[in-house]
N, C-alpha and C positions, 0 to 999 in steps of 0.2 A: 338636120339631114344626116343621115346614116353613114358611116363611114364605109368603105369597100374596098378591103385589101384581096386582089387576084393575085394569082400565081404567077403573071408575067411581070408583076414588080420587083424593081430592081430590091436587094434586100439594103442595102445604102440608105436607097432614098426611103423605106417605108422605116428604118430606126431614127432617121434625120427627120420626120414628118411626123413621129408616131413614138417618142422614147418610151414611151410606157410597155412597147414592147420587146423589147432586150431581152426581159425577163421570161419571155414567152420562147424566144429561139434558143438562149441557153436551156429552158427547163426541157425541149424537146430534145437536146442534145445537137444543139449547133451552135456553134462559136463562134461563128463567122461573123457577129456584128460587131467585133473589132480590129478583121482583118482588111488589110488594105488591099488583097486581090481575093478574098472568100464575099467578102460586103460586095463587090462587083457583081457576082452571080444574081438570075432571080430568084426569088422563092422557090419554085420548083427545082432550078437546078441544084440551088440548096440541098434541102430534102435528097435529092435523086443524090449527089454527093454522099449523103452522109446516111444512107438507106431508111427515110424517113415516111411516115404517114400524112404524104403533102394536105390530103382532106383534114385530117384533123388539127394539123399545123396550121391551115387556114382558118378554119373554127374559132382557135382559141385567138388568134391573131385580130380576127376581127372581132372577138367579142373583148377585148382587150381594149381595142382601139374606138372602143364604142362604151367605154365606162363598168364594162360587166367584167366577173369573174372565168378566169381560165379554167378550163373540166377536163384537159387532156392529158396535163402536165403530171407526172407520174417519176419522182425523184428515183434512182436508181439505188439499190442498196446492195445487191451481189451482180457482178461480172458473171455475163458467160464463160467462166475460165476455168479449162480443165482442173478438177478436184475442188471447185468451187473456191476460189480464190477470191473475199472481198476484193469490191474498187475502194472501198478506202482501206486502204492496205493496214494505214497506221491510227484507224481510230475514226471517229468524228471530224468532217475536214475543219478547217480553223483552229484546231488545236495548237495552244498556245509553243511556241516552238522560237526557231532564230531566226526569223524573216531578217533579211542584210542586215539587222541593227551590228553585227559581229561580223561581217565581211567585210573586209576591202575593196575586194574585187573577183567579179567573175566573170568568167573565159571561158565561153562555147570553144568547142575543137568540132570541128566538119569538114566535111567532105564529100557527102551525096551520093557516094558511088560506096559499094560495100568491097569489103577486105583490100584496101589501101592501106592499113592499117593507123586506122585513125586510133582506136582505143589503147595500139601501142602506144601511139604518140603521146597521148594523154598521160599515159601510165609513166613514161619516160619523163616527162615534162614534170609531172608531179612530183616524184622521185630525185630530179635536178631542185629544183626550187626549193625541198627542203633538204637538201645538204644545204641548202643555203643559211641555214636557219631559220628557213620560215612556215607558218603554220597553212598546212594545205588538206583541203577537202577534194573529195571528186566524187559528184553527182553522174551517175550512170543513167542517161537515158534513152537508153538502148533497152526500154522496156519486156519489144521479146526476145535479141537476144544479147543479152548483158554478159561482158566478160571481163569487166574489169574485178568483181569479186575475186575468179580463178586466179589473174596477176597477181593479185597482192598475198594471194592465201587466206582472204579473210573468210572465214565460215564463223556461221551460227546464226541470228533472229537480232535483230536490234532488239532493246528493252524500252519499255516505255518509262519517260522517268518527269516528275512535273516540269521541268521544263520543255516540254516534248518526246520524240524519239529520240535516241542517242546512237548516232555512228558508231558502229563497228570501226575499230583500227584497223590497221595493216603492224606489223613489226615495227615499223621505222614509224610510227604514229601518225601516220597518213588517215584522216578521216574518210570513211567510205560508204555509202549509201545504192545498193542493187538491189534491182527487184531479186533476183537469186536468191537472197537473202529469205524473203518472205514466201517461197515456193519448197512444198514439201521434203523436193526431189528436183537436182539444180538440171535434171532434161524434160521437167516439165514445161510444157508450151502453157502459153501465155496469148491467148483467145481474145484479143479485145481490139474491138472499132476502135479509132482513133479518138474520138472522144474522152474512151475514156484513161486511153496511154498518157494523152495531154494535163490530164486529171491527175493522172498517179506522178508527174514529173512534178506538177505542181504541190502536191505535198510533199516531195522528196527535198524540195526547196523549204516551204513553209512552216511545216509541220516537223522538219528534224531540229534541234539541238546541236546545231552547228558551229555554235562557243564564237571564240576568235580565231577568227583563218584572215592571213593575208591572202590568199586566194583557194576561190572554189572555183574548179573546173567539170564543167560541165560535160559527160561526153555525150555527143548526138547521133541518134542511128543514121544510117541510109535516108535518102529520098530527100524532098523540099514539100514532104506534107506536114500534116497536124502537129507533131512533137516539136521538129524544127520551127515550125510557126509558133509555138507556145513557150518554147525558149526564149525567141527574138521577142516577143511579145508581150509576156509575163516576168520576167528576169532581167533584172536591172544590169544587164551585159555592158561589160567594160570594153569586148571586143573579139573578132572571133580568128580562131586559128583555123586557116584553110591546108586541108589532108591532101597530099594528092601524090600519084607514080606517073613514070614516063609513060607506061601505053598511050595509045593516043586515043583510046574506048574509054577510060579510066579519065583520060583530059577532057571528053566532051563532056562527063555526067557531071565531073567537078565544077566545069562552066559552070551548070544550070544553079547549082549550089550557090555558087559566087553570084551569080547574077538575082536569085534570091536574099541574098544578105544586102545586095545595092538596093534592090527594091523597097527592101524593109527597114533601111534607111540604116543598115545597121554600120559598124566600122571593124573592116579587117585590119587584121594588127599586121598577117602574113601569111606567107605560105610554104609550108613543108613539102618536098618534095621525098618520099621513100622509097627502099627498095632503088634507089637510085641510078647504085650499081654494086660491082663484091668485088670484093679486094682479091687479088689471085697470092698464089705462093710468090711470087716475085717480087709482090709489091705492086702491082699493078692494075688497073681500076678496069672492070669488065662491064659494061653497061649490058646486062643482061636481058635487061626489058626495052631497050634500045634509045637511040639520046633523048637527052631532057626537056622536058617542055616547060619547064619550074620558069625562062624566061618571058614566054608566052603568056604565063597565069599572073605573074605580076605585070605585066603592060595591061594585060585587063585590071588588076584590082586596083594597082597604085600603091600596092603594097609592098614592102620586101622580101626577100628572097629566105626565109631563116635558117634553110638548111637541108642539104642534102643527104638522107640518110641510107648506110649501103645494106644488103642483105648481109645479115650476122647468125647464122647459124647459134650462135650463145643464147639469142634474143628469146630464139623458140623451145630451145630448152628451158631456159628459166623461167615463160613466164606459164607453159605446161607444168610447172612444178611449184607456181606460186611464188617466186623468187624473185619478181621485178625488180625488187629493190636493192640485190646482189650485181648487178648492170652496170656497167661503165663502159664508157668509149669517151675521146674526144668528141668525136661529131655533138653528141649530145651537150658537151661541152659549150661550144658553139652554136647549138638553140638555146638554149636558157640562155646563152649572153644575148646575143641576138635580138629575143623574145622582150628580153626587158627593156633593150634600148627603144624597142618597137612601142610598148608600153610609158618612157621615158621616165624608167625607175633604172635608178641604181643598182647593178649587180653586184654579189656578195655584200651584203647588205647585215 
């Protein structure tokens, strides 16, 4: 008897009934059959999700599921991306590279809500940790728009070398990996469905040459779609550092973040709270953006508190000039201790 996959099936149950076809919603450009809230959707939603040809999705699905070959599936090899920017950025994917055999450990930094400044954080964080003396990478997957390049100062093209790509440095030898990097022109946009953003993160992991680092920091855009799902997903995360500022518009997006990482089973380490407040001439603490809600976000997460960071006027000069690594305050002091007891490693190390 003939098999009959509709469009009102859940996409779960038709890969839990049907594995043979995995291969058929990846080749269409859907991933969701190893998401734990995309799998929920049906077929159709699918599709409609991810602006797919539900008719010929079904086609191949069913002739899949019935012993025959798939005729829809049509491998991608250039991006819609202004100036025509390969999706494989760096080559043929699987190219032999540092899949975690040389990590320790990696650490998403999120926050859901844009200009919190999470990418500071990151860049901050990274910058702490090796004064420490330790060896740190920072994957930027802030695909369209990356700014961790600009902090550190790094310009130029990674090189491709047999064992992979090879990270661009920062001065202070901070390994760095931006789409920036691979864009003619660093205010070129960056044109691509989520597909295939989740794509380009995954060889920024894979596919680079990432040596030995005691930690690689992940930075993650805006939102709780595609990228952020393929971090949690794909990426052997040690655990994630939640971004966030007092407004209380900036507190509800950061929920949804949080409650995204509980979903996906993932473990926050803590939460940042920036922009906190500014220090006046006096000495005196100005809650600009008005009080804290940093206590609210650890009673949701269970996490702790790692640090309250205030507006620093030095912050935004140096990192418009590439300079991150010239930075110093206490407060940051006080995340990286923090951060690591949070992790249950030893500071200064």
């Amino acid at each position: 008897m003939a098999v009959e996959i509709t469009a009102d099936m859940v996409i779960h149950e038709v890969v839990s009934k049907y594995p043979q076809t995995v291969k058929v919603f990846q080749g269409h450009g859907l991933p969701c059959t190893a998401c734990q809230v995309g799998a929920r959707e049906t077929v159709a939603a699918g599709a409609r999700t991810h602006r797919l040809d539900a008719g010929m999705l079904l086609a191949d699905l069913n002739r899949v599921a019935n012993g025959q070959e798939a005729q829809g599936i049509k491998p991608a090899v250039k991006a819609p991306v202004g100036r025509g920017i390969p999706l494989n950025v760096m080559g043929a994917p699987g190219a032999p590279g540092g899949p975690s055999t040389g990590i320790r450990h990696v650490i998403a930094v999120m926050s859901g809500k844009g200009g919190v400044g999470k990418s500071l954080v990151t860049g901050l964080l990274a910058v702490a940790l090796q004064r420490q003396g330790l060896k740190i990478g920072i994957l930027d997957g802030d695909i369209t728009g990356p700014t961790i390049a600009k902090e550190f100062g790094v310009l130029g093209r990674p090189k491709k070398t047999e064992g992979g790509i090879e990270p661009l440095r920062s001065q202070g030898g901070i390994k760095v990996m931006s789409m920036n990097m691979f864009l003619p022109d660093s205010t070129d946009p960056v044109v691509w469905r989520g597909p295939m953003v989740s794509s380009a993160i995954k060889q920024f992991y894979s596919d680079a040459d990432w040596g030995k680092l005691d930690f690689l920091l992940v930075d993650l855009p805006p939102g709780t779609s595609d990228a952020p799902m393929t971090v949690m997903q794909s990426l052997p995360l040690d655990g994630v550092v939640i971004v966030s500022s007092p407004q209380t518009v900036a507190t509800d997006v950061v929920k949804k973040a949080i409650k995204m990482v509980q979903t996906l089973k993932g473990r926050i380490l803590g939460v940042v709270e920036n922009m906190a407040y500014m220090t006046m001439p006096d000495g005196s603490r100005k809650e600009i953006f008005g009080p804290s809600n940093g206590p609210e976000l650890v009673a949701l997460t269970g996490a702790p508190l790692l640090a309250q960071l205030p507006i620093d006027p030095d912050i935004s000069l140096l990192c418009d000039g590439g300079r991150i690594e010239d930075y110093y305050s206490p407060e940051y002091d006080t995340l990286t201790g923090n951060f690591m007891t949070a992790l249950k490693l030893p500071a200064n190390r």
